[in-house]
mmCIF file as Biopython writes it, N, C-alpha, C and O atoms, coordinates in Angstrom:
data_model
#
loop_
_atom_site.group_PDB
_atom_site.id
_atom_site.type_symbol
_atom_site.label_atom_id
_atom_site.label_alt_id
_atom_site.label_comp_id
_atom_site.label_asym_id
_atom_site.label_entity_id
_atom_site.label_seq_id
_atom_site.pdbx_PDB_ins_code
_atom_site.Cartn_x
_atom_site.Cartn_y
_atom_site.Cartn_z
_atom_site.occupancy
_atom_site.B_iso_or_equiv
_atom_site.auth_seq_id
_atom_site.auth_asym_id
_atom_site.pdbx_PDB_model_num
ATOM 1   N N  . UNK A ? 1  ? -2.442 73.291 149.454 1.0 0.0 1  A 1 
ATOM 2   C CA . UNK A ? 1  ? -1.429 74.295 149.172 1.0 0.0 1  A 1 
ATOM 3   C C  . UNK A ? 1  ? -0.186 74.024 150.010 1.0 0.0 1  A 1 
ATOM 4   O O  . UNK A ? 1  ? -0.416 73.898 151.213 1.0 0.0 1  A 1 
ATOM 5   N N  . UNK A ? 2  ? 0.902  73.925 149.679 1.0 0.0 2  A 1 
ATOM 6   C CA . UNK A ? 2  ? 2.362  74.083 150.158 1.0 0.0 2  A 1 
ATOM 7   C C  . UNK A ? 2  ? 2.118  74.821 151.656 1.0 0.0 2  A 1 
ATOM 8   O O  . UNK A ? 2  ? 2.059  74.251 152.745 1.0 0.0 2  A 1 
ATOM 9   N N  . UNK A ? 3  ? 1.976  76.458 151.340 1.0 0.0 3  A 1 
ATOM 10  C CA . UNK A ? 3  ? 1.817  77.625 152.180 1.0 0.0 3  A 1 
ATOM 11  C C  . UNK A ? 3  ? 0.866  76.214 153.465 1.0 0.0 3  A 1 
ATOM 12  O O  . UNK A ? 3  ? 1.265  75.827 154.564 1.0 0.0 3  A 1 
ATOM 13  N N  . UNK A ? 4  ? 0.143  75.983 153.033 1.0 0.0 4  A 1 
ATOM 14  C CA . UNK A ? 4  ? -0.761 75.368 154.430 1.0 0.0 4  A 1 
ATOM 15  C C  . UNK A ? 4  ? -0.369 74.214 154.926 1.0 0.0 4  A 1 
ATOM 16  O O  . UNK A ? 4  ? -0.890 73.840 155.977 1.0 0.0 4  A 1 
ATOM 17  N N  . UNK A ? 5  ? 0.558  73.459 154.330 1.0 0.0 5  A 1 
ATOM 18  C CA . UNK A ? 5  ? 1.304  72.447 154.910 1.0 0.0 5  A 1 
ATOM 19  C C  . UNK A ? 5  ? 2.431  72.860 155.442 1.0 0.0 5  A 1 
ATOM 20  O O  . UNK A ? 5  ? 2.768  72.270 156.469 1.0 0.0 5  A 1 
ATOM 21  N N  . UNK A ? 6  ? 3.131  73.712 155.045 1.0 0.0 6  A 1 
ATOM 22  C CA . UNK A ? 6  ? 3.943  74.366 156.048 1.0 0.0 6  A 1 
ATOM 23  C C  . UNK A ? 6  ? 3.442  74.711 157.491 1.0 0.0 6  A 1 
ATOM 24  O O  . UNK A ? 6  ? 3.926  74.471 158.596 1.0 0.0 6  A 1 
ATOM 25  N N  . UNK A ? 7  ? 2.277  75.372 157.087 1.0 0.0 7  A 1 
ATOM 26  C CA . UNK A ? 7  ? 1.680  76.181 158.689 1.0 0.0 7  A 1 
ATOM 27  C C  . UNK A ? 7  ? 1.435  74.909 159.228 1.0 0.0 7  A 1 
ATOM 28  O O  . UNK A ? 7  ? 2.259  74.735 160.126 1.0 0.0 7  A 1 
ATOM 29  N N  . UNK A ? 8  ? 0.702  73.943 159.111 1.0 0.0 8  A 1 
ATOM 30  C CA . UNK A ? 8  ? 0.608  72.583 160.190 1.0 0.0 8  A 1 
ATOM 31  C C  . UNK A ? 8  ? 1.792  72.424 160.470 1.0 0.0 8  A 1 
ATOM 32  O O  . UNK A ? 8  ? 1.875  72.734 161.658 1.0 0.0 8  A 1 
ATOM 33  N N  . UNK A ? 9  ? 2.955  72.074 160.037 1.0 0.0 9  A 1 
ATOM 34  C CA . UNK A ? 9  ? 3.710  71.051 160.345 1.0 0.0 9  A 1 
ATOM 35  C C  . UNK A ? 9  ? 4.591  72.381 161.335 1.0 0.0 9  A 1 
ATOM 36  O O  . UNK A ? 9  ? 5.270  72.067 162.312 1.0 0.0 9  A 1 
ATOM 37  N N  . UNK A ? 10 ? 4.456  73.617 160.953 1.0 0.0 10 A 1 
ATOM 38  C CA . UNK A ? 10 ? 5.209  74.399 162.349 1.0 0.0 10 A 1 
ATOM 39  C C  . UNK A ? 10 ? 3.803  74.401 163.342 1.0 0.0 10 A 1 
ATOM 40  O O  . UNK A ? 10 ? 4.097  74.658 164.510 1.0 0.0 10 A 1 
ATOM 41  N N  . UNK A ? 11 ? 3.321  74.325 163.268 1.0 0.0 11 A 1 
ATOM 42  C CA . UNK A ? 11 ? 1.892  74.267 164.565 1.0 0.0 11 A 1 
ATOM 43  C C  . UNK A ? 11 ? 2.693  72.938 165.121 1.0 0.0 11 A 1 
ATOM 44  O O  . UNK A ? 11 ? 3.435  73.059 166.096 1.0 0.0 11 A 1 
ATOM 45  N N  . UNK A ? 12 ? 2.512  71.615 164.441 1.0 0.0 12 A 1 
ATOM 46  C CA . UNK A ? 12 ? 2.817  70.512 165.483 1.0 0.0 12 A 1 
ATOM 47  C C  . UNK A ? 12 ? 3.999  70.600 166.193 1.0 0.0 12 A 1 
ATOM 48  O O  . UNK A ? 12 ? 3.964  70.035 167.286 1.0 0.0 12 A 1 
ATOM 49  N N  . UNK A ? 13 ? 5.563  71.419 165.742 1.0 0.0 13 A 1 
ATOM 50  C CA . UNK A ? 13 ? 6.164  71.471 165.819 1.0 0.0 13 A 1 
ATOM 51  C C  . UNK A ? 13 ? 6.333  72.593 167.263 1.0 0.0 13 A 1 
ATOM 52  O O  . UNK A ? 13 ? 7.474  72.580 167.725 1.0 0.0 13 A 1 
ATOM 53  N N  . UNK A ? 14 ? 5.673  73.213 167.746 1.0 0.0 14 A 1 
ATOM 54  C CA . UNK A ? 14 ? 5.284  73.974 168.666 1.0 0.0 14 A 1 
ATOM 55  C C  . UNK A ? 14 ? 4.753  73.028 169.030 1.0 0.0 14 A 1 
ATOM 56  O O  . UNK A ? 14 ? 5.304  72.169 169.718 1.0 0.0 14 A 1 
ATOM 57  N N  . UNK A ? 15 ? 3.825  72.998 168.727 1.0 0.0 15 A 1 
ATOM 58  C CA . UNK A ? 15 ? 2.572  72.142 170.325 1.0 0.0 15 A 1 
ATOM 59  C C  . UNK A ? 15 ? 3.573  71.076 170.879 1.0 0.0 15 A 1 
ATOM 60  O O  . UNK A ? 15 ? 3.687  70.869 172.087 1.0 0.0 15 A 1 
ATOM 61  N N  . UNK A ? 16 ? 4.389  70.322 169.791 1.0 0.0 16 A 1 
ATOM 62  C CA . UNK A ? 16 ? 5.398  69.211 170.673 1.0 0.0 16 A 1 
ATOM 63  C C  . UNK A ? 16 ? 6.486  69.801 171.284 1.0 0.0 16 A 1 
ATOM 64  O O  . UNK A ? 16 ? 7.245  69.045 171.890 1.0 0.0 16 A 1 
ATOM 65  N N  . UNK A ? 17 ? 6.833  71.476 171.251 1.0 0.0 17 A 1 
ATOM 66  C CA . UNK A ? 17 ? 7.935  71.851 172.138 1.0 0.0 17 A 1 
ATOM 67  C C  . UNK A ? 17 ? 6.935  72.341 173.305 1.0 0.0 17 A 1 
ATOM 68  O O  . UNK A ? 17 ? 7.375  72.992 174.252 1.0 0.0 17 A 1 
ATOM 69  N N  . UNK A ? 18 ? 5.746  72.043 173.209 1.0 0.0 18 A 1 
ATOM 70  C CA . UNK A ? 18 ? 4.868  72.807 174.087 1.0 0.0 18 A 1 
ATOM 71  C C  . UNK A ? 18 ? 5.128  74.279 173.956 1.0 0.0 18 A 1 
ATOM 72  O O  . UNK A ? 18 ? 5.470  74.945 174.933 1.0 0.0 18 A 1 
ATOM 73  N N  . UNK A ? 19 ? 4.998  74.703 172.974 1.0 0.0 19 A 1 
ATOM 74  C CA . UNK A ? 19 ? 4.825  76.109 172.568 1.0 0.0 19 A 1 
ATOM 75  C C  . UNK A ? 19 ? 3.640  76.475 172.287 1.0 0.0 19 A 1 
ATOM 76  O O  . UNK A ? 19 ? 2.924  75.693 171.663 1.0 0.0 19 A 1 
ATOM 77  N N  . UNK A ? 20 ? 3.117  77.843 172.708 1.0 0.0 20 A 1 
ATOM 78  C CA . UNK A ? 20 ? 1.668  78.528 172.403 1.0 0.0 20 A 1 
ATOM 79  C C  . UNK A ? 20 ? 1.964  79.112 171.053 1.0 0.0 20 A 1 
ATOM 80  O O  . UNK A ? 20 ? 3.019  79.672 170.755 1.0 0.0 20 A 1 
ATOM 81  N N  . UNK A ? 21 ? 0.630  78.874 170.036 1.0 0.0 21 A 1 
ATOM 82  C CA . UNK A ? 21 ? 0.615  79.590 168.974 1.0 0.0 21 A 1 
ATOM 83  C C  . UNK A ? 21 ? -0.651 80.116 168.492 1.0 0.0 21 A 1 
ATOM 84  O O  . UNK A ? 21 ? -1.677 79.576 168.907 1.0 0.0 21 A 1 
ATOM 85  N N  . UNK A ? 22 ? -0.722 80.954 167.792 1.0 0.0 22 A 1 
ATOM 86  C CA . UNK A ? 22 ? -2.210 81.511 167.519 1.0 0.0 22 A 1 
ATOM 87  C C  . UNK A ? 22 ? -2.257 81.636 165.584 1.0 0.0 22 A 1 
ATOM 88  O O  . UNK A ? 22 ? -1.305 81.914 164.855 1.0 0.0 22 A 1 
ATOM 89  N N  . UNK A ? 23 ? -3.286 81.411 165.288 1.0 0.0 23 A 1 
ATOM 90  C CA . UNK A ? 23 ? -3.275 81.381 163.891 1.0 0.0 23 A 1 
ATOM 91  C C  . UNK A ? 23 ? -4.504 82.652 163.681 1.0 0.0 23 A 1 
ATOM 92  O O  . UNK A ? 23 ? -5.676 82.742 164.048 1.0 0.0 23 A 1 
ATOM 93  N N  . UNK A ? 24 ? -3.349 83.780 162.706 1.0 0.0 24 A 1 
ATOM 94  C CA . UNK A ? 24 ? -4.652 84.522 162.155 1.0 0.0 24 A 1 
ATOM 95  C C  . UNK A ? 24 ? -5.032 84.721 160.899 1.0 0.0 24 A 1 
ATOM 96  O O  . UNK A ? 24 ? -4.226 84.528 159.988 1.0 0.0 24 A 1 
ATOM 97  N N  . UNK A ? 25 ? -5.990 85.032 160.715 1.0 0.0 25 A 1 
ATOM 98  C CA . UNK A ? 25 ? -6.961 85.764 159.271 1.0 0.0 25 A 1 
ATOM 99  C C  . UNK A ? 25 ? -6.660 87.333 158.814 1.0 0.0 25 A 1 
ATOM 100 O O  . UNK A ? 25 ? -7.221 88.195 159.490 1.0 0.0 25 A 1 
ATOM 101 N N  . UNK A ? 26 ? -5.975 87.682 157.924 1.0 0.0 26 A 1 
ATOM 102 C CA . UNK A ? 26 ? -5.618 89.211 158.493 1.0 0.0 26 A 1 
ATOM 103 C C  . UNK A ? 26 ? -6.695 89.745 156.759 1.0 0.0 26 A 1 
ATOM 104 O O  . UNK A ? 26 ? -6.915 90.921 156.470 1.0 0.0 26 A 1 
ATOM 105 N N  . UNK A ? 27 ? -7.043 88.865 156.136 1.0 0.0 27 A 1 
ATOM 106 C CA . UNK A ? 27 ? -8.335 89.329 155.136 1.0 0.0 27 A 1 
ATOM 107 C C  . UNK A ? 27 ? -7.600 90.330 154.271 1.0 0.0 27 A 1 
ATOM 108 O O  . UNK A ? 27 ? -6.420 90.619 154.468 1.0 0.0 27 A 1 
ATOM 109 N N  . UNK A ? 28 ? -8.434 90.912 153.185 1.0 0.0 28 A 1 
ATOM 110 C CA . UNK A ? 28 ? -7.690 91.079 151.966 1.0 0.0 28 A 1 
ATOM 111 C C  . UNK A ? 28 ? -7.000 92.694 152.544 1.0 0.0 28 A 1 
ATOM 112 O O  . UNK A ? 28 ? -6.279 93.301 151.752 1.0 0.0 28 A 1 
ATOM 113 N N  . UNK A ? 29 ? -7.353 93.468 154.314 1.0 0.0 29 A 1 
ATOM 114 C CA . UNK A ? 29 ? -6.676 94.701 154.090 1.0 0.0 29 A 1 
ATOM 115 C C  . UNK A ? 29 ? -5.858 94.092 155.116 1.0 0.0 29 A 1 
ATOM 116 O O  . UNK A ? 29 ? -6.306 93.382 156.017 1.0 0.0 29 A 1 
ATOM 117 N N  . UNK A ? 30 ? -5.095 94.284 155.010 1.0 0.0 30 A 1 
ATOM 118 C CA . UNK A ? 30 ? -3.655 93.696 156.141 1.0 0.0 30 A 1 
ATOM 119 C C  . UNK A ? 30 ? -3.289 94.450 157.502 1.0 0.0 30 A 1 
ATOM 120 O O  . UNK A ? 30 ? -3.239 94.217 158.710 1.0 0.0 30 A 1 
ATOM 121 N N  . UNK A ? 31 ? -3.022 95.682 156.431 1.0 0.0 31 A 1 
ATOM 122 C CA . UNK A ? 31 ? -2.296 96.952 157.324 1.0 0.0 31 A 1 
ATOM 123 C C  . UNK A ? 31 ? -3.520 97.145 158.514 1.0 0.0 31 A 1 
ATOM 124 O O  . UNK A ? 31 ? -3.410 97.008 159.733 1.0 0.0 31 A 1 
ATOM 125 N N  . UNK A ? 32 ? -4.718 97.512 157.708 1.0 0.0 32 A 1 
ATOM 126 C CA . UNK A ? 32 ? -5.937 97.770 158.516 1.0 0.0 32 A 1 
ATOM 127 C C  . UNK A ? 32 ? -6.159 96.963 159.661 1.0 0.0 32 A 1 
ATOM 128 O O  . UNK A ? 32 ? -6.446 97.429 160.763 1.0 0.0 32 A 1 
ATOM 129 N N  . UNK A ? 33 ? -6.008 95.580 159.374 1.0 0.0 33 A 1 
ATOM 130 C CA . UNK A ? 33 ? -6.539 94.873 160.383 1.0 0.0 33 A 1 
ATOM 131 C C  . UNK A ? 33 ? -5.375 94.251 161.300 1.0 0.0 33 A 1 
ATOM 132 O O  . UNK A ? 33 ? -5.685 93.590 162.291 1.0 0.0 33 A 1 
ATOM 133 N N  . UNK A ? 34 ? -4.065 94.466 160.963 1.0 0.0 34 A 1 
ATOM 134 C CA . UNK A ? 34 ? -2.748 94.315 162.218 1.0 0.0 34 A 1 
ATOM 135 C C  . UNK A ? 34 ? -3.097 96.003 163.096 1.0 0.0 34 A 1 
ATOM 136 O O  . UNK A ? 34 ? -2.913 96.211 164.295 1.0 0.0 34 A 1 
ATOM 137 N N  . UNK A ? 35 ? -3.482 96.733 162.355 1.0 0.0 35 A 1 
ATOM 138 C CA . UNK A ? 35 ? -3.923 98.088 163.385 1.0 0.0 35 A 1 
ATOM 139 C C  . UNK A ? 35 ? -5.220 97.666 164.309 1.0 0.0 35 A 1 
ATOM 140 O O  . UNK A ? 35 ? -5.531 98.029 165.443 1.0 0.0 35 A 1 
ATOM 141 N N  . UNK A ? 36 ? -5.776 96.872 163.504 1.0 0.0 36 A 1 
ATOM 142 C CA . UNK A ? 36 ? -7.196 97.032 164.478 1.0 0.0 36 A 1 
ATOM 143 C C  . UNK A ? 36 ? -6.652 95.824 165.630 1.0 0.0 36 A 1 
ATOM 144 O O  . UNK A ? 36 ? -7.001 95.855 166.810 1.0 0.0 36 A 1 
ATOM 145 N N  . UNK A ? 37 ? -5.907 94.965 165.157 1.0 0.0 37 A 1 
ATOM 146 C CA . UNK A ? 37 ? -5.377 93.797 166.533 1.0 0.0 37 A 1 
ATOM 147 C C  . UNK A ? 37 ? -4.207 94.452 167.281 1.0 0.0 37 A 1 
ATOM 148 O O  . UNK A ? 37 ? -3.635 93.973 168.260 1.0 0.0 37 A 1 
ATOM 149 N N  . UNK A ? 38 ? -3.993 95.373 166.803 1.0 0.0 38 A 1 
ATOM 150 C CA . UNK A ? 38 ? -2.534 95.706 168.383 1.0 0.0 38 A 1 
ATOM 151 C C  . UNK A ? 38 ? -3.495 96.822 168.536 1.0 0.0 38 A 1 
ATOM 152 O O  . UNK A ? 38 ? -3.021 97.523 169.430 1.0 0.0 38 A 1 
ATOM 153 N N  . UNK A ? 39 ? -4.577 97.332 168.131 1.0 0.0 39 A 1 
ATOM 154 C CA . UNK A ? 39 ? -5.598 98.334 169.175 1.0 0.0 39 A 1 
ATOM 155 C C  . UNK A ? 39 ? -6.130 97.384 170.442 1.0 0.0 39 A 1 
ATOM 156 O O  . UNK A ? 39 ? -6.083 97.505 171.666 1.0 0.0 39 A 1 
ATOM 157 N N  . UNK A ? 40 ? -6.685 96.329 169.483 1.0 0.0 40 A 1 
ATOM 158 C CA . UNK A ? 40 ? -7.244 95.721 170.526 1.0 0.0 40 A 1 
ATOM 159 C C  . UNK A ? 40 ? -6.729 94.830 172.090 1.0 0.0 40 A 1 
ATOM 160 O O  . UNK A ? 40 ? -7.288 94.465 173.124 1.0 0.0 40 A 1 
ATOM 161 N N  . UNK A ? 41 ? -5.092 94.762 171.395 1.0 0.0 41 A 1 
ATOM 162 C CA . UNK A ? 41 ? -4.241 94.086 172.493 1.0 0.0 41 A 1 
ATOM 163 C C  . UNK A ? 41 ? -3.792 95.210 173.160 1.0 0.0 41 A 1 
ATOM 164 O O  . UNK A ? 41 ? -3.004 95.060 174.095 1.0 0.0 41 A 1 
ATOM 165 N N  . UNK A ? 42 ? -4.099 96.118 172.891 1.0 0.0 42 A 1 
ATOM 166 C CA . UNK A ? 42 ? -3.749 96.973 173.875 1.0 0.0 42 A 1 
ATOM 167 C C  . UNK A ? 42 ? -2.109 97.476 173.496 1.0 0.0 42 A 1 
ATOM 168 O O  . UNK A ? 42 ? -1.521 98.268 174.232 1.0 0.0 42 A 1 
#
């Protein structure tokens, strides 16, 4: 898929500025589960 060759090529593109990145799964409820990750980050 396009969409997933994009996401690599900005991942390498970070890791070679030495940038931190995190890749997530946010599954078919979105809203639900960006609530349940900034619960969990506090």
């Amino acid at each position: 898929m396009p969409a997933d060759a994009q996401a690599v090529g900005d991942l390498q593109a970070l890791k070679a500025a030495k940038r931190r990145a995190v890749r997530v799964h946010l599954g078919s409820n979105v809203a639900a589960n960006i609530a349940e990750m900034a619960a969990q980050l506090g």
